[in-house]
C-alpha positions as CSV (number, residue, x, y, z in Angstrom):
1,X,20.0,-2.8,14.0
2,X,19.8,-4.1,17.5
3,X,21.1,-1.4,19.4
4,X,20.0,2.5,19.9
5,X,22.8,4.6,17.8
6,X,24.5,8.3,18.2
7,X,26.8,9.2,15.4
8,X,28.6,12.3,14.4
9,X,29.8,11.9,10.7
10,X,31.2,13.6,7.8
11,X,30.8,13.4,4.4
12,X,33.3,15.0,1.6
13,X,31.3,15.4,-1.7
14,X,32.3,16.7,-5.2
15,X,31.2,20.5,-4.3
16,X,31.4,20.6,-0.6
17,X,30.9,18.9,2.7
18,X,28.5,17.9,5.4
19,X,28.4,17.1,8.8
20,X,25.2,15.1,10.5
21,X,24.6,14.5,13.9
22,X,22.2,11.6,13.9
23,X,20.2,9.4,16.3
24,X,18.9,5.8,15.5
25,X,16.7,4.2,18.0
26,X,13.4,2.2,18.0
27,X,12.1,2.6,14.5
28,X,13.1,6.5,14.5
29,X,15.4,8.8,13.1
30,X,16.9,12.6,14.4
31,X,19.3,14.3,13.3
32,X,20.9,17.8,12.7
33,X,23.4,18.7,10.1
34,X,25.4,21.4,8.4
35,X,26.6,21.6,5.1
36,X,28.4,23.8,2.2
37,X,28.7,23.7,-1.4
38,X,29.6,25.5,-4.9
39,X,27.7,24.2,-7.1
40,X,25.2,26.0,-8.2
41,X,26.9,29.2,-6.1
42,X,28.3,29.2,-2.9
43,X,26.3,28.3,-0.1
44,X,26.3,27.2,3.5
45,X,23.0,24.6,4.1
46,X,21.6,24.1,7.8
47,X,19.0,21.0,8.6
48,X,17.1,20.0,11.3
49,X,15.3,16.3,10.8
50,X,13.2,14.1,12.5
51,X,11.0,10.7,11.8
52,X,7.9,9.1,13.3
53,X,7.8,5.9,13.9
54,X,9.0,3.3,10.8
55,X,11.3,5.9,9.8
56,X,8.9,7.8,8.4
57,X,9.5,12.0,8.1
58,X,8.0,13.9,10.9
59,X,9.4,17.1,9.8
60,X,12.5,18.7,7.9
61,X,13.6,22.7,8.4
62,X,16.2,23.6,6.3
63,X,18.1,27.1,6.0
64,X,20.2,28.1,3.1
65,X,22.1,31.3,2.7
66,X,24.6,32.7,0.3
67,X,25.8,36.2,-1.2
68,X,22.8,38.7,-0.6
69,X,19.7,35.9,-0.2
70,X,18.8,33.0,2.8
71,X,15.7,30.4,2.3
72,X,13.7,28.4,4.4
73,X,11.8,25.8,4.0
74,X,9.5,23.8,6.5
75,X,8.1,20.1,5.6
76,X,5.8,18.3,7.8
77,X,4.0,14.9,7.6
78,X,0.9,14.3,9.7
79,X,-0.3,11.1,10.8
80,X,-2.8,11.1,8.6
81,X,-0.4,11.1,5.5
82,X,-1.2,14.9,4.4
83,X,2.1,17.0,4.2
84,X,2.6,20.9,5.0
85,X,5.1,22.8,3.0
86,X,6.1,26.2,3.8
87,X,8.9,28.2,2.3
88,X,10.5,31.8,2.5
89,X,12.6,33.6,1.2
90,X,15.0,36.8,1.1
91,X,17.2,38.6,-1.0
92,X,17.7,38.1,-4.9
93,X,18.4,34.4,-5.7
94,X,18.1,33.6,-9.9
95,X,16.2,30.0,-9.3
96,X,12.7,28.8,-8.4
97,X,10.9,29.7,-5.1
98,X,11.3,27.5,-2.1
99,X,8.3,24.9,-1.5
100,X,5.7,23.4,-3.7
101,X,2.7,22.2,-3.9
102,X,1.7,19.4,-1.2
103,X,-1.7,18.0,-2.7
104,X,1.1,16.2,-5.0
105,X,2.6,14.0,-2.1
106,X,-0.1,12.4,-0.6
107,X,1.4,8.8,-1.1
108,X,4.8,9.8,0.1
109,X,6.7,8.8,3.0
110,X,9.8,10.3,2.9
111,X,11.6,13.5,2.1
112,X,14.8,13.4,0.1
113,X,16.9,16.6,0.6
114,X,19.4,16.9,-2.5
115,X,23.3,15.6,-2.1
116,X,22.1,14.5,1.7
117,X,23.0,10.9,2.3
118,X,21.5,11.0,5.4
119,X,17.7,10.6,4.0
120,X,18.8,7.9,2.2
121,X,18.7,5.9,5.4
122,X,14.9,6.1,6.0
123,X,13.4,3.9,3.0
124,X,16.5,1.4,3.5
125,X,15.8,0.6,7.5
126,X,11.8,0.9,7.0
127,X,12.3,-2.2,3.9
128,X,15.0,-3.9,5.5
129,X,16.7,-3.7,2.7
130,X,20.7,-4.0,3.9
131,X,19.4,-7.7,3.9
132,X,18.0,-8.7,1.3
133,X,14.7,-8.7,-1.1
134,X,13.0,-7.4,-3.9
135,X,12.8,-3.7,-5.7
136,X,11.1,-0.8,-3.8
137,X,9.5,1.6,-5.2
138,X,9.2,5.1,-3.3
139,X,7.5,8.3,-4.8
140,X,9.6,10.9,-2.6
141,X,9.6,15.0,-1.5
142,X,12.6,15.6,-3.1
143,X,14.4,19.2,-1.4
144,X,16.0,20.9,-4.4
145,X,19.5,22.5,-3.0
146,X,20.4,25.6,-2.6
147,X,16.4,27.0,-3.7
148,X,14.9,24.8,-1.5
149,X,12.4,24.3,-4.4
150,X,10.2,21.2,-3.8
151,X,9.4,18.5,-6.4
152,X,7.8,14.4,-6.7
153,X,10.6,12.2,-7.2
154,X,9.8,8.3,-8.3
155,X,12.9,6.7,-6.8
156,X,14.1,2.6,-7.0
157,X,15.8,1.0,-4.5
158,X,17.3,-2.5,-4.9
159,X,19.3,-5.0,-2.7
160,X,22.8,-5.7,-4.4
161,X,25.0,-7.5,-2.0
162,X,25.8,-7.9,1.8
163,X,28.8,-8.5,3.8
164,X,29.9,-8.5,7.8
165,X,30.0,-5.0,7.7
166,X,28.6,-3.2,4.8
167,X,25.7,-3.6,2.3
168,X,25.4,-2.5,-0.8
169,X,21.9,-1.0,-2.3
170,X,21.0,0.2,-6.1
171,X,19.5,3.8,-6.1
172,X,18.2,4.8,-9.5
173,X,15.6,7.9,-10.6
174,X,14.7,8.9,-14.1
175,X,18.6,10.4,-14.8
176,X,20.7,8.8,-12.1
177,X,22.1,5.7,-11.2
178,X,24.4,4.6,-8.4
179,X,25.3,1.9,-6.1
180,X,24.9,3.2,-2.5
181,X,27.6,1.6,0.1
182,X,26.1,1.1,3.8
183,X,27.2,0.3,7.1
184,X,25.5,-1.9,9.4
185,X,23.1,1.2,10.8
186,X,21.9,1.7,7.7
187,X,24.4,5.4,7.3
188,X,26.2,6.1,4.5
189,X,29.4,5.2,3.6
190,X,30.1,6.1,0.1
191,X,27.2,7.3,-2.7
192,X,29.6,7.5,-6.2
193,X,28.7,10.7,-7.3
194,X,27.4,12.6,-4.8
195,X,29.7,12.0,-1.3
196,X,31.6,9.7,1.1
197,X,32.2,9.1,4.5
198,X,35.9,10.1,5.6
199,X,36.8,10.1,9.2
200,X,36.0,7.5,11.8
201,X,32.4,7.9,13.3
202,X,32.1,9.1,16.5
203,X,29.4,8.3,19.1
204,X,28.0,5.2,20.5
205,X,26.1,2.1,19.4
Protein backbone atom coordinates (compact mmCIF):
# COMPACT_ATOMS: atom_id res chain seq x y z
CA UNK A 1 0.00 0.00 0.00
CA UNK A 2 1.71 3.08 -1.31
CA UNK A 3 -0.87 5.49 -0.95
CA UNK A 4 -2.97 6.98 2.14
CA UNK A 5 -6.72 5.38 1.66
CA UNK A 6 -10.50 6.59 2.51
CA UNK A 7 -13.14 4.03 1.83
CA UNK A 8 -16.79 3.84 2.45
CA UNK A 9 -17.82 0.06 2.00
CA UNK A 10 -20.60 -2.39 2.46
CA UNK A 11 -20.70 -5.71 3.27
CA UNK A 12 -23.94 -8.08 2.82
CA UNK A 13 -23.60 -11.12 5.21
CA UNK A 14 -25.77 -14.27 5.87
CA UNK A 15 -27.79 -12.36 8.90
CA UNK A 16 -27.37 -8.74 8.13
CA UNK A 17 -25.20 -5.96 6.90
CA UNK A 18 -22.51 -3.52 7.60
CA UNK A 19 -21.26 -0.44 6.58
CA UNK A 20 -17.40 0.83 7.55
CA UNK A 21 -16.02 4.01 6.99
CA UNK A 22 -12.28 3.33 7.14
CA UNK A 23 -8.98 5.19 6.88
CA UNK A 24 -5.56 3.59 5.84
CA UNK A 25 -2.51 5.67 6.03
CA UNK A 26 1.15 5.28 7.42
CA UNK A 27 0.98 2.00 9.28
CA UNK A 28 -2.53 2.99 10.93
CA UNK A 29 -5.97 2.13 10.75
CA UNK A 30 -9.57 4.25 11.74
CA UNK A 31 -12.56 3.52 11.04
CA UNK A 32 -16.28 3.69 12.08
CA UNK A 33 -19.00 1.37 11.15
CA UNK A 34 -22.58 0.35 11.63
CA UNK A 35 -24.07 -2.89 11.38
CA UNK A 36 -27.33 -5.17 11.85
CA UNK A 37 -28.07 -8.75 12.22
CA UNK A 38 -30.60 -11.67 13.25
CA UNK A 39 -28.80 -14.09 14.33
CA UNK A 40 -28.79 -14.63 17.55
CA UNK A 41 -31.89 -11.89 17.84
CA UNK A 42 -32.24 -8.79 16.11
CA UNK A 43 -29.81 -6.31 16.63
CA UNK A 44 -28.36 -3.07 15.29
CA UNK A 45 -24.18 -3.00 16.20
CA UNK A 46 -22.29 0.50 16.29
CA UNK A 47 -18.20 0.65 16.21
CA UNK A 48 -15.78 3.01 16.64
CA UNK A 49 -11.94 1.68 15.85
CA UNK A 50 -8.61 2.90 15.83
CA UNK A 51 -4.79 1.46 15.51
CA UNK A 52 -1.44 2.60 16.73
CA UNK A 53 1.21 2.35 14.71
CA UNK A 54 1.83 -1.26 12.74
CA UNK A 55 -1.75 -1.69 12.83
CA UNK A 56 -1.88 -2.49 15.99
CA UNK A 57 -5.48 -1.82 18.12
CA UNK A 58 -5.46 1.41 20.04
CA UNK A 59 -8.99 1.10 21.02
CA UNK A 60 -12.44 -0.47 20.04
CA UNK A 61 -16.08 1.03 21.54
CA UNK A 62 -18.80 -0.91 20.39
CA UNK A 63 -22.71 -0.38 21.15
CA UNK A 64 -25.19 -2.99 20.65
CA UNK A 65 -28.93 -2.67 21.24
CA UNK A 66 -31.99 -4.78 20.62
CA UNK A 67 -35.64 -5.42 22.06
CA UNK A 68 -35.50 -4.07 25.74
CA UNK A 69 -31.36 -4.32 26.35
CA UNK A 70 -28.08 -2.08 24.79
CA UNK A 71 -24.25 -3.10 25.64
CA UNK A 72 -21.08 -1.48 25.63
CA UNK A 73 -18.02 -2.45 25.53
CA UNK A 74 -14.65 -0.47 25.73
CA UNK A 75 -11.11 -2.14 24.61
CA UNK A 76 -7.92 -0.38 24.88
CA UNK A 77 -4.28 -1.39 24.28
CA UNK A 78 -1.47 0.61 25.97
CA UNK A 79 1.86 0.94 24.68
CA UNK A 80 3.14 -1.10 27.02
CA UNK A 81 1.09 -4.21 25.73
CA UNK A 82 -1.49 -4.32 28.81
CA UNK A 83 -5.26 -4.14 27.65
CA UNK A 84 -8.26 -2.38 29.50
CA UNK A 85 -11.68 -3.91 29.12
CA UNK A 86 -14.71 -2.37 30.25
CA UNK A 87 -18.28 -3.41 29.57
CA UNK A 88 -22.00 -2.41 30.54
CA UNK A 89 -24.93 -3.22 30.20
CA UNK A 90 -28.80 -2.65 30.35
CA UNK A 91 -31.88 -4.29 30.11
CA UNK A 92 -32.54 -8.26 30.10
CA UNK A 93 -30.33 -9.97 27.45
CA UNK A 94 -30.27 -14.23 28.02
CA UNK A 95 -26.23 -14.41 27.09
CA UNK A 96 -22.98 -13.79 28.99
CA UNK A 97 -21.98 -10.31 30.28
CA UNK A 98 -20.01 -7.92 28.05
CA UNK A 99 -16.10 -7.91 28.73
CA UNK A 100 -13.65 -10.31 30.13
CA UNK A 101 -10.92 -10.66 31.80
CA UNK A 102 -7.73 -8.74 30.36
CA UNK A 103 -4.75 -10.39 32.41
CA UNK A 104 -5.52 -13.23 29.53
CA UNK A 105 -4.38 -10.91 26.54
CA UNK A 106 -1.12 -9.79 27.40
CA UNK A 107 0.54 -11.25 24.16
CA UNK A 108 -2.20 -9.93 21.86
CA UNK A 109 -2.14 -7.43 19.30
CA UNK A 110 -5.29 -7.24 17.82
CA UNK A 111 -8.93 -7.28 18.56
CA UNK A 112 -11.26 -9.37 16.36
CA UNK A 113 -14.92 -8.20 16.65
CA UNK A 114 -17.25 -11.20 15.39
CA UNK A 115 -18.66 -11.21 11.54
CA UNK A 116 -16.46 -7.77 11.15
CA UNK A 117 -14.22 -8.14 8.10
CA UNK A 118 -12.85 -4.96 8.80
CA UNK A 119 -10.36 -6.40 11.74
CA UNK A 120 -9.29 -8.76 9.49
CA UNK A 121 -7.20 -6.21 7.79
CA UNK A 122 -4.88 -5.40 10.77
CA UNK A 123 -2.77 -8.85 11.12
CA UNK A 124 -2.74 -9.02 7.16
CA UNK A 125 -1.03 -5.34 6.49
CA UNK A 126 1.25 -5.61 9.76
CA UNK A 127 2.74 -9.37 8.11
CA UNK A 128 2.58 -8.35 4.66
CA UNK A 129 0.88 -11.06 3.96
CA UNK A 130 -1.25 -10.11 0.47
CA UNK A 131 2.33 -10.96 -0.71
CA UNK A 132 3.54 -13.75 0.19
CA UNK A 133 5.24 -15.90 3.23
CA UNK A 134 4.83 -18.28 5.79
CA UNK A 135 1.92 -19.10 8.51
CA UNK A 136 1.16 -16.47 11.26
CA UNK A 137 0.05 -17.19 14.22
CA UNK A 138 -1.98 -14.50 16.25
CA UNK A 139 -3.64 -15.07 19.78
CA UNK A 140 -6.56 -12.44 19.39
CA UNK A 141 -9.42 -10.33 21.63
CA UNK A 142 -12.04 -11.82 19.94
CA UNK A 143 -15.60 -9.39 20.52
CA UNK A 144 -18.38 -11.91 20.85
CA UNK A 145 -21.60 -10.31 18.86
CA UNK A 146 -24.43 -9.15 20.01
CA UNK A 147 -23.14 -9.79 24.09
CA UNK A 148 -20.13 -8.12 23.54
CA UNK A 149 -18.73 -10.96 25.68
CA UNK A 150 -14.85 -11.11 25.36
CA UNK A 151 -12.71 -14.20 24.81
CA UNK A 152 -8.73 -15.45 23.55
CA UNK A 153 -8.96 -16.61 20.17
CA UNK A 154 -5.69 -18.58 18.58
CA UNK A 155 -6.15 -17.59 14.97
CA UNK A 156 -3.89 -18.85 11.64
CA UNK A 157 -3.33 -16.92 8.90
CA UNK A 158 -1.74 -18.14 5.64
CA UNK A 159 -0.73 -16.71 2.11
CA UNK A 160 -2.72 -18.61 -0.62
CA UNK A 161 -2.35 -16.84 -3.93
CA UNK A 162 -1.97 -13.25 -5.41
CA UNK A 163 -3.10 -11.60 -8.48
CA UNK A 164 -3.11 -7.74 -10.01
CA UNK A 165 -5.78 -6.95 -7.93
CA UNK A 166 -6.77 -9.32 -5.28
CA UNK A 167 -5.01 -11.69 -2.84
CA UNK A 168 -6.14 -14.50 -1.35
CA UNK A 169 -5.32 -15.41 2.52
CA UNK A 170 -6.26 -18.78 4.65
CA UNK A 171 -8.08 -17.90 8.03
CA UNK A 172 -8.54 -20.85 10.23
CA UNK A 173 -9.46 -21.06 14.33
CA UNK A 174 -10.25 -24.16 16.26
CA UNK A 175 -13.95 -24.61 14.33
CA UNK A 176 -13.64 -22.45 11.23
CA UNK A 177 -12.02 -22.44 8.12
CA UNK A 178 -12.15 -20.08 5.13
CA UNK A 179 -10.33 -18.55 2.36
CA UNK A 180 -10.41 -14.66 2.84
CA UNK A 181 -10.55 -12.64 -0.70
CA UNK A 182 -8.57 -9.14 -0.48
CA UNK A 183 -8.06 -6.21 -2.41
CA UNK A 184 -4.96 -4.45 -2.87
CA UNK A 185 -5.47 -2.21 0.60
CA UNK A 186 -5.72 -5.10 2.38
CA UNK A 187 -10.15 -4.63 2.78
CA UNK A 188 -12.23 -7.28 2.35
CA UNK A 189 -13.76 -8.43 -0.55
CA UNK A 190 -15.47 -11.59 0.08
CA UNK A 191 -14.97 -13.93 3.59
CA UNK A 192 -17.24 -17.35 2.48
CA UNK A 193 -19.31 -17.64 5.32
CA UNK A 194 -19.50 -14.67 7.09
CA UNK A 195 -19.93 -11.55 4.28
CA UNK A 196 -18.98 -9.84 1.03
CA UNK A 197 -18.33 -6.66 -0.53
CA UNK A 198 -21.27 -5.51 -2.90
CA UNK A 199 -21.21 -2.05 -4.30
CA UNK A 200 -18.29 -0.10 -5.72
CA UNK A 201 -16.03 1.53 -2.96
CA UNK A 202 -16.24 4.98 -2.53
CA UNK A 203 -13.50 7.33 -1.39
CA UNK A 204 -10.03 7.98 -2.45
CA UNK A 205 -6.69 6.21 -2.71
Amino acid sequence: MDADVHRSLVWLKEAGAELAEVKLARGRLSATGSAIGADPLPYRLEYILVTGDDFTTSSLRVHTAGAGWARTLELRRDGDGTWQILGDAEGLLDAPPPGGDATLYRDALDCDLALCPLTNTMPVLRHGLLDAGDPVDFQMVWVSVPDLAVHPSAQRYTPVRKSDDVSVVRYEDEDFRAEIVFDRDGLVVDYPGLARRVGRPSGVR
